[in-house]
LUMPA-275297 format. One record per residue (C-alpha): residue number from 1; residue in one letter; x, y, z. Coordinates in Angstrom, 1 decimal, padded with zeros to 4 digits, m for minus. Layout:
! LUMPA-275297
<NUM,A,<X,Y,Z>> ...
! end
This chain:
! LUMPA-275297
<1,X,<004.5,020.3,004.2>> <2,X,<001.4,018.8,004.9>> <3,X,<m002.4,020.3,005.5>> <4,X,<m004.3,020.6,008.7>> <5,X,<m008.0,020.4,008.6>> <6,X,<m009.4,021.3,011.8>> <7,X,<001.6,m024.5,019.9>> <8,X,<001.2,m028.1,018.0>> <9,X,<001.0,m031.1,020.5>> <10,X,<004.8,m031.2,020.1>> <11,X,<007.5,m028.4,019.2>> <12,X,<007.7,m027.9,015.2>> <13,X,<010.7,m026.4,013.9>> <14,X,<011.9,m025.5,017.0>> <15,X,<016.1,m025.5,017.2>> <16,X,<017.3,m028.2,020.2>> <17,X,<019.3,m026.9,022.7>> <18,X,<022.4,m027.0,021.2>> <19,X,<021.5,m025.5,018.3>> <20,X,<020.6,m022.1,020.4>> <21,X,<023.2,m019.3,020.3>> <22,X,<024.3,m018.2,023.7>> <23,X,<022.3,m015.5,024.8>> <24,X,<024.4,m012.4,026.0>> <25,X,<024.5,m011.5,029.7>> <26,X,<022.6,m008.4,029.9>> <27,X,<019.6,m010.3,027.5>> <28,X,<019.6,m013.5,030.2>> <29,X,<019.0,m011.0,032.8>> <30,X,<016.1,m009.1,031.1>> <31,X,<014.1,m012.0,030.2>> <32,X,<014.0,m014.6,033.2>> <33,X,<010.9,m012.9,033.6>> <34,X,<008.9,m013.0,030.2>> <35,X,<006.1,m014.9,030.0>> <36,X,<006.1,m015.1,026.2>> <37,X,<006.1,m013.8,022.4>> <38,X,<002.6,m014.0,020.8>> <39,X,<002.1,m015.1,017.1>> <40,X,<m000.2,m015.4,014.7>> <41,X,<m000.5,m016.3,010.7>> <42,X,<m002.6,m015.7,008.3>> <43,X,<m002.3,m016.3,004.4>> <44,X,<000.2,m013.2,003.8>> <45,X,<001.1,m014.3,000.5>> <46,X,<m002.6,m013.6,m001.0>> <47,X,<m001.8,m010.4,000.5>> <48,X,<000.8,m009.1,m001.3>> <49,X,<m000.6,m010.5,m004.6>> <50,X,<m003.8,m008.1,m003.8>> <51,X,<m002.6,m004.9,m002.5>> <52,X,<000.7,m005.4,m005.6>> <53,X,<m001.9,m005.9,m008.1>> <54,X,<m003.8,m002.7,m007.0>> <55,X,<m007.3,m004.3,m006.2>> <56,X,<m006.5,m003.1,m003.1>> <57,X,<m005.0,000.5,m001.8>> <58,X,<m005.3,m000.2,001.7>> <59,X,<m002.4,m001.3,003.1>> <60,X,<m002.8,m003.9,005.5>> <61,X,<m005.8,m005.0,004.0>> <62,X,<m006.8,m008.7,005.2>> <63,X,<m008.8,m010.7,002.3>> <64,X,<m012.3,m011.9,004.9>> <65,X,<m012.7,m015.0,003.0>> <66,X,<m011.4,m018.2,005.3>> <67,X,<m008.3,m019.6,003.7>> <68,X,<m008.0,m022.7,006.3>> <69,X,<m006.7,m022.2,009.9>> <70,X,<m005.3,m019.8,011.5>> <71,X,<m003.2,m020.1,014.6>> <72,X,<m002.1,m018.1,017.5>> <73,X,<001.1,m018.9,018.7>> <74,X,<003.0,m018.4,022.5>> <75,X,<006.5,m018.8,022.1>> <76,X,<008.8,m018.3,025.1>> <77,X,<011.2,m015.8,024.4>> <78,X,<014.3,m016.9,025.9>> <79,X,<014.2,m020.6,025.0>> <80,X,<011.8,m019.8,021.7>> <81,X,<009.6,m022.9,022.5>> <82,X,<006.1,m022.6,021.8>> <83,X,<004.2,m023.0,024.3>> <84,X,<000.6,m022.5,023.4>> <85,X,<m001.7,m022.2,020.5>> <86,X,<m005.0,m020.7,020.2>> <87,X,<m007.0,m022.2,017.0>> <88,X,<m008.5,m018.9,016.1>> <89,X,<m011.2,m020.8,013.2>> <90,X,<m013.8,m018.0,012.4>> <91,X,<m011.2,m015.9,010.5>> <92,X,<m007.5,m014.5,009.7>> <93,X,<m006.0,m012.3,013.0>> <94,X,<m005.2,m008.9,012.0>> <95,X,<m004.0,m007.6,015.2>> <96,X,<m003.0,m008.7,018.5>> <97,X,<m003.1,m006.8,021.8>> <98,X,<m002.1,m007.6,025.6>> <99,X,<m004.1,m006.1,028.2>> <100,X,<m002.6,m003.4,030.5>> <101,X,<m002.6,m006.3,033.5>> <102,X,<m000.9,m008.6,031.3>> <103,X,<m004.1,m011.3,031.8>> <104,X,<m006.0,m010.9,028.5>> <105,X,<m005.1,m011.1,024.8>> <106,X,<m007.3,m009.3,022.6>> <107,X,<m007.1,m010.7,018.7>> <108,X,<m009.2,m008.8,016.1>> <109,X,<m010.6,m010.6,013.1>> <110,X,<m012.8,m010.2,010.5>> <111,X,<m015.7,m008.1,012.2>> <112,X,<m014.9,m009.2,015.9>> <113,X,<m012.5,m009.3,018.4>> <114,X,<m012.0,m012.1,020.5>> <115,X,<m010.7,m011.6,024.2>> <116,X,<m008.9,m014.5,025.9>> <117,X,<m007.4,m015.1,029.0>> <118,X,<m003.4,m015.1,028.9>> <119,X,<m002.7,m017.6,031.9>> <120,X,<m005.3,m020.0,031.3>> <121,X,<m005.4,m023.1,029.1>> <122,X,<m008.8,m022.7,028.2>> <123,X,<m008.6,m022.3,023.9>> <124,X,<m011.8,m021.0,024.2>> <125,X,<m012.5,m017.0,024.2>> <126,X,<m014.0,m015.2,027.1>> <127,X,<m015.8,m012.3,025.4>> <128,X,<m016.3,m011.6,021.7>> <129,X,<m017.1,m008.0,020.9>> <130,X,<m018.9,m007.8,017.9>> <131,X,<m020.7,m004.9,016.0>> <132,X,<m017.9,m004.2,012.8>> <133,X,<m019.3,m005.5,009.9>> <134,X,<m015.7,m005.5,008.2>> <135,X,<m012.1,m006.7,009.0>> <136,X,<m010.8,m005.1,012.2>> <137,X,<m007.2,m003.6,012.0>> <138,X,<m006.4,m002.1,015.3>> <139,X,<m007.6,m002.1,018.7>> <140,X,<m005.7,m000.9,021.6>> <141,X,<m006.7,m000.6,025.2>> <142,X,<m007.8,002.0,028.0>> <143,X,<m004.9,002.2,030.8>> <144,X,<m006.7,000.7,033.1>> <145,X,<m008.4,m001.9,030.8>> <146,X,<m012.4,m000.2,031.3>> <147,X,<m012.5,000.0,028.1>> <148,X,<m011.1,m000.9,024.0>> <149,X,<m011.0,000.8,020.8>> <150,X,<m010.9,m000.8,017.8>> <151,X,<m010.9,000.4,013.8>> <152,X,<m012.4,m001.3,011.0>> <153,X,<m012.5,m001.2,006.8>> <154,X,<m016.1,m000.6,007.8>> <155,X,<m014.6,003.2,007.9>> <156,X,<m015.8,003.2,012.1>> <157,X,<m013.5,003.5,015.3>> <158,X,<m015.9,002.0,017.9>> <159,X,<m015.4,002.3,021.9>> <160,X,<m016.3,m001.2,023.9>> <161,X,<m016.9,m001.5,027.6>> <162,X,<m014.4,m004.5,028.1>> <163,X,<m016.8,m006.6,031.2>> <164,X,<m020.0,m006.2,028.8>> <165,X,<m018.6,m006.1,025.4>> <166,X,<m021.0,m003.9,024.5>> <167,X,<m020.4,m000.8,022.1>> <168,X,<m020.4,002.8,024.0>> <169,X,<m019.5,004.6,020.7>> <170,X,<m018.8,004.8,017.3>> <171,X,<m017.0,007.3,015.0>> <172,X,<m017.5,007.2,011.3>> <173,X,<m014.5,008.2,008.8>> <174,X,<m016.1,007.2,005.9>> <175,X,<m013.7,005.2,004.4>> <176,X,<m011.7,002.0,006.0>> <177,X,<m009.8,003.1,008.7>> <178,X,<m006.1,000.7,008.6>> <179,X,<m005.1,001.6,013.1>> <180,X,<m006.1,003.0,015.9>> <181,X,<m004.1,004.3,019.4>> <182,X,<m005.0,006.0,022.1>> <183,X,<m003.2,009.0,023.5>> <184,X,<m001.8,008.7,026.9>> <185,X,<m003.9,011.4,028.2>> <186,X,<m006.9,008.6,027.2>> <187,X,<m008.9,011.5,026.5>> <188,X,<m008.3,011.4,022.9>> <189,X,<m007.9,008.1,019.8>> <190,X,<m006.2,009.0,017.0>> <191,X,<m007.0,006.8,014.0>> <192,X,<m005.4,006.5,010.4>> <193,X,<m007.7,005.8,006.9>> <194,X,<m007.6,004.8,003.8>> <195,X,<m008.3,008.0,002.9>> <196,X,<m005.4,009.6,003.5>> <197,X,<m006.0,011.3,007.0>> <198,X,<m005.5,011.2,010.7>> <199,X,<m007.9,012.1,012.8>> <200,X,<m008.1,013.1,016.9>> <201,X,<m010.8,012.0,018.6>> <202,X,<m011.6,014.1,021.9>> <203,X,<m013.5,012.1,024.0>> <204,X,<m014.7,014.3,026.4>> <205,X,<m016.6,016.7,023.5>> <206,X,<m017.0,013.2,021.5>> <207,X,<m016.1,014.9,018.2>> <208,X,<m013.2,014.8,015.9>> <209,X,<m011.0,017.8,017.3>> <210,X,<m008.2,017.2,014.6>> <211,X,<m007.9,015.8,010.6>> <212,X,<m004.8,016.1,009.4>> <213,X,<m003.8,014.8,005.2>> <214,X,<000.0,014.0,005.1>> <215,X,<m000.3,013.3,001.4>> <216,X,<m003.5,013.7,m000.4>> <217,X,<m005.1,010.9,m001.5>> <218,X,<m002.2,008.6,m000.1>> <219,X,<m003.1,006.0,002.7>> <220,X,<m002.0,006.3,006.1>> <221,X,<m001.3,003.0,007.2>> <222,X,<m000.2,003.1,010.9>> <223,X,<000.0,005.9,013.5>> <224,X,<001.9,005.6,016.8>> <225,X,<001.5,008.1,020.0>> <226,X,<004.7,008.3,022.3>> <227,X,<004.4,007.4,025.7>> <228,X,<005.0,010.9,027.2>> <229,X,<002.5,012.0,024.8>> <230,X,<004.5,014.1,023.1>> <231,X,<005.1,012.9,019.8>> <232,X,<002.6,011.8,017.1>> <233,X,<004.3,009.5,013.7>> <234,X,<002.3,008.8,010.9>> <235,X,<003.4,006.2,007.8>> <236,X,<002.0,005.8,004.6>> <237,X,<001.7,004.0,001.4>> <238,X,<004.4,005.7,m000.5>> <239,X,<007.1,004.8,002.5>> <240,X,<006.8,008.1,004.2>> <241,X,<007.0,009.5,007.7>> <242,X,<005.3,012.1,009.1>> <243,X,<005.6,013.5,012.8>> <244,X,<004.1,016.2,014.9>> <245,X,<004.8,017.4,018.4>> <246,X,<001.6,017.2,020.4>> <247,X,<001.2,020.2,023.1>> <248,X,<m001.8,020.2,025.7>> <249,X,<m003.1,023.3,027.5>> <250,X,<m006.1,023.7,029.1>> <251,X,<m006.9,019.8,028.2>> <252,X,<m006.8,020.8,024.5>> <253,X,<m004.5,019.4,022.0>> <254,X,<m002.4,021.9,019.4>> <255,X,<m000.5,020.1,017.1>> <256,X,<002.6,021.0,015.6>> <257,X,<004.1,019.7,012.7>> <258,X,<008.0,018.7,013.3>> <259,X,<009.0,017.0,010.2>> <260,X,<008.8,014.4,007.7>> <261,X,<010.9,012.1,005.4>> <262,X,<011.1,009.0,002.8>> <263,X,<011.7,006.0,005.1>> <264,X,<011.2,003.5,003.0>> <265,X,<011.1,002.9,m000.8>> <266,X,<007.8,000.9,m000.7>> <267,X,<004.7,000.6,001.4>> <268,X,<005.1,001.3,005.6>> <269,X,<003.0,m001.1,007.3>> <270,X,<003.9,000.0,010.7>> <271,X,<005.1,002.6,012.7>> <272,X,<005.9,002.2,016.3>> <273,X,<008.0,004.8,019.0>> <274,X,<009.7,002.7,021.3>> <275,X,<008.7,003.0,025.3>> <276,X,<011.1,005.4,026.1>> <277,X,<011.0,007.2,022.9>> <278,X,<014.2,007.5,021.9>> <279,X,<013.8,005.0,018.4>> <280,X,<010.8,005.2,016.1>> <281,X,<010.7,001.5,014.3>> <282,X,<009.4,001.2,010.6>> <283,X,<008.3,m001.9,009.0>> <284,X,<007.8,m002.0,005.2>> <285,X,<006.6,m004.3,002.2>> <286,X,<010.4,m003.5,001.1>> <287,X,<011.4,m006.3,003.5>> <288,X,<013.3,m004.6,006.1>> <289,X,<012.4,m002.9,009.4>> <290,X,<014.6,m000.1,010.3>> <291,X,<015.3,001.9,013.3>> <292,X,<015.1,005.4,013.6>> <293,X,<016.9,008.0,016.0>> <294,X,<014.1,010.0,017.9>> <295,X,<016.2,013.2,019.3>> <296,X,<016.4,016.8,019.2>> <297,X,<012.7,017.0,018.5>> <298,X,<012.4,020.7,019.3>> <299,X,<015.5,021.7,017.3>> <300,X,<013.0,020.4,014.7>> <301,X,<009.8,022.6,015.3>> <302,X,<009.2,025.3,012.8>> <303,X,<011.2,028.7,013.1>> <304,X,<008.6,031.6,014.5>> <305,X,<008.4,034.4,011.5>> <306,X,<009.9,032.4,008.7>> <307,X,<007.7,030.7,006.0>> <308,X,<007.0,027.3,005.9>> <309,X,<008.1,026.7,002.4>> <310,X,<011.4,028.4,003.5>> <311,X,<012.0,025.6,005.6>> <312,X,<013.3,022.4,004.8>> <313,X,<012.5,019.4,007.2>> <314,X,<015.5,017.4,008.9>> <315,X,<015.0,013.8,008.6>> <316,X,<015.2,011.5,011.5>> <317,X,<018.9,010.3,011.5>> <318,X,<018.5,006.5,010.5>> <319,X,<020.1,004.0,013.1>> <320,X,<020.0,000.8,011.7>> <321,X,<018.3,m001.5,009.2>> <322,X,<017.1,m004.9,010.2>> <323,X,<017.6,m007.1,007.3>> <324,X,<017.0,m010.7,006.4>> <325,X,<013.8,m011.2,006.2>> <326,X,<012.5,m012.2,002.8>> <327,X,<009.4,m011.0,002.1>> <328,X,<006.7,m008.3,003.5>> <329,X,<007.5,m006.9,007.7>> <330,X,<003.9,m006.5,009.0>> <331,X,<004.7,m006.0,012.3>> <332,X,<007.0,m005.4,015.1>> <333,X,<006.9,m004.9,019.0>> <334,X,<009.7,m003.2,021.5>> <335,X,<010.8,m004.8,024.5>> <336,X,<009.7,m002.8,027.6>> <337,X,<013.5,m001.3,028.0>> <338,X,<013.6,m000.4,024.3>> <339,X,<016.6,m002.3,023.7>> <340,X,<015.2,m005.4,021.8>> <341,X,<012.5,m005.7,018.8>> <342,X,<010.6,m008.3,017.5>> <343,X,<009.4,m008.6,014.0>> <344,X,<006.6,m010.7,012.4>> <345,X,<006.8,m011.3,008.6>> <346,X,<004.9,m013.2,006.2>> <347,X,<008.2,m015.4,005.5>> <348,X,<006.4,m017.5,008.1>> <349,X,<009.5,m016.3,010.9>> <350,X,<009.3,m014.1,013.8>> <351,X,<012.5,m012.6,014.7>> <352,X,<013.9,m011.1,018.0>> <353,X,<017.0,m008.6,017.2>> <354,X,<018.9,m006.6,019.7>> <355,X,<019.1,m003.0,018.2>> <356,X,<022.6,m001.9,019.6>> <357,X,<024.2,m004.6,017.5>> <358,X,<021.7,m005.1,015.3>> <359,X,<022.3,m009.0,016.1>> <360,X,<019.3,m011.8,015.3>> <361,X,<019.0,m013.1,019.2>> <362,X,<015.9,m015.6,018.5>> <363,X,<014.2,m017.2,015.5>> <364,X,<010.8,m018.4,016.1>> <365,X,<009.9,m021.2,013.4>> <366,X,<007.0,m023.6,013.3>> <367,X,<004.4,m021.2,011.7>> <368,X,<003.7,m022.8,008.3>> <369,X,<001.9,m019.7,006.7>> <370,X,<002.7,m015.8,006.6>> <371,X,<002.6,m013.7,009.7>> <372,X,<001.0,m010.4,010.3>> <373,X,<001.1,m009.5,013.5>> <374,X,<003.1,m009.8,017.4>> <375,X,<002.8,m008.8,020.7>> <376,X,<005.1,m009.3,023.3>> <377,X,<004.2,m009.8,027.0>> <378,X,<006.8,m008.4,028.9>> <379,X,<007.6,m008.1,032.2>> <380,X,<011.1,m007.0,032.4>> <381,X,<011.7,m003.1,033.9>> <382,X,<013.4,m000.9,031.8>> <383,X,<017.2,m000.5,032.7>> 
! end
């Protein structure tokens, strides 16, 4: 199956009132208390052209040259004004991340990541971490917000002390790593490569404890860790899935492989379990984000005494598929109940859908260029 080895001064594009569909009851309630959707673009279409033309195989890949600015957006969710923009100038945003305590933004460029505060008006960044010397593609951070992880095509995963901005470690893959999460336990990172692996980081024995190759030689392009900690969900360049069942004893890590299946027809670009973990969301270069059905996991796990090859893996059962979009879906975030998802795509539209009736509840416009990445800073409590 696989192999284990060890805002604009005024409002652009923005419907007028009456031009906003009625939102349904249950969605007015959830959101009377979200702050806001944050956007960003970059020049997506140069993108595509590189990674179709095969200069690139790294899905995700971000060209470092400057192609003019690049904005980040806040756009209220429930009336889908923008409300801010962030002139981000020194280079394209690959990835944004909110803080645990809702107050800082972290947006990772082209060998830094800027850190700004969420609530203030100030456009200017508070701390810059610097130390990649290539485009950064994933940062995530610690629980508590001590500390951030970032990976980078300069093949490193590198730990930062958040107050300093200093660099506590560095791990070395030796090729570009495309994401990086960290496990709920935050004793371990798992980060994804251009190489084809994914590899655990234990941070307690600071080591890799874990390489896994879904698909030799294929890139892994995204990697997502459930909440609970007990799922891992890998997807790659050829539109795959892959998923293992994490167990810990003893503070250790065993993983289990549970399944995998074709979930797209082109390139994934990203994977992401939903907060309560019942939906896995994919995002692909085929246009289209769809939504999986996360269930039954231990029906899945491998049957004790029979071979492997014996054993044919159960796909997860496919819920819906969000389409309209026109070109590549970079990105995509869950709302904090699970019920809502919002998409970025380098169509230059963000869209908010509500998965039970696979419904288009908010289209963001005013972004003049391709997007690449969301995060959504939400308040609401799950249902």
């Amino acid at each position: 199956m696989y192999r284990l080895v060890s805002r604009a001064p005024y409002i652009i594009l923005a419907p007028a009132a009456s031009q906003i569909p009625p939102l349904p009851p249950v969605w007015a309630s959830i959101t009377t208390s979200w702050l806001s959707v944050l956007l960003t673009c970059v020049s997506s279409s140069q993108l595509g052209t590189t990674i179709q033309s095969g200069n690139r195989r790294c899905l995700g890949n971000v060209c470092g040259r400057r192609t003019g600015s690049n904005v980040v957006r806040f756009w209220e969710a429930l009336s889908g004004i923008c409300s801010r923009t962030i002139q981000h100038s020194d280079s394209q945003v690959n990835r944004l991340c909110i803080s645990p305590d809702k107050r800082y933004l972290a947006a990772a460029g082209h060998h830094s990541v800027k850190l700004y505060d969420i609530k203030s008006t100030n456009p200017n960044p508070l701390l810059a971490f610097e130390g990649h010397t290539g485009n950064v593609t994933g940062v995530a951070f610690h629980c508590e917000g001590k500390w951030m992880v970032t990976s980078s095509e300069d093949g490193t995963v590198k730990i930062w002390e958040t107050r300093s901005g200093s660099v506590q470690r560095s791990y070395s893959h030796g090729c570009p790593v495309n994401d990086v999460v960290i496990h709920p336990n935050q004793g371990e990172i798992i980060s994804c490569d251009r190489g084809g692996s994914v590899r655990i980081w234990d941070l307690a024995e600071n080591n890799c404890s874990h390489q896994l190759i879904p698909e030799e030689d294929v890139p892994v392009s995204s990697v997502t860790v459930a909440s609970d900690g007990s799922t891992l969900c890998a997807g790659t360049n050829t539109g795959n899935v892959y998923v293992w069942h994490l167990l810990q004893y003893r503070e250790k890590t065993t993983l289990v492989p549970i399944t995998h299946f074709s979930a797209h027809a082109n390139y994934i670009t990203r994977v992401l379990l939903s907060p309560d973990v019942k939906h896995l969301a994919t995002c692909s270069a085929d246009h289209t984000a769809k939504i999986w059905e996360v269930k039954d996991l231990e029906s899945m796990l491998p049957v004790p005494g029979q071979p492997q090859a014996d054993q044919k893996p159960k796909p997860f059962k496919l819920e819906s598929t969000l389409t309209g979009h026109q070109r590549w879906v970079w990105d995509c975030a869950f709302s904090a109940d699970s019920a809502y998802l919002v998409t970025a795509c380098s169509d230059h539209y963000a869209r908010l859908w509500e998965l039970h009736s696979e419904q288009i509840i908010r289209q963001y416009n005013g972004h003049h260029r391709g997007l690449v990445c969301v995060a959504l800073n939400d308040y609401s409590e799950a249902r």
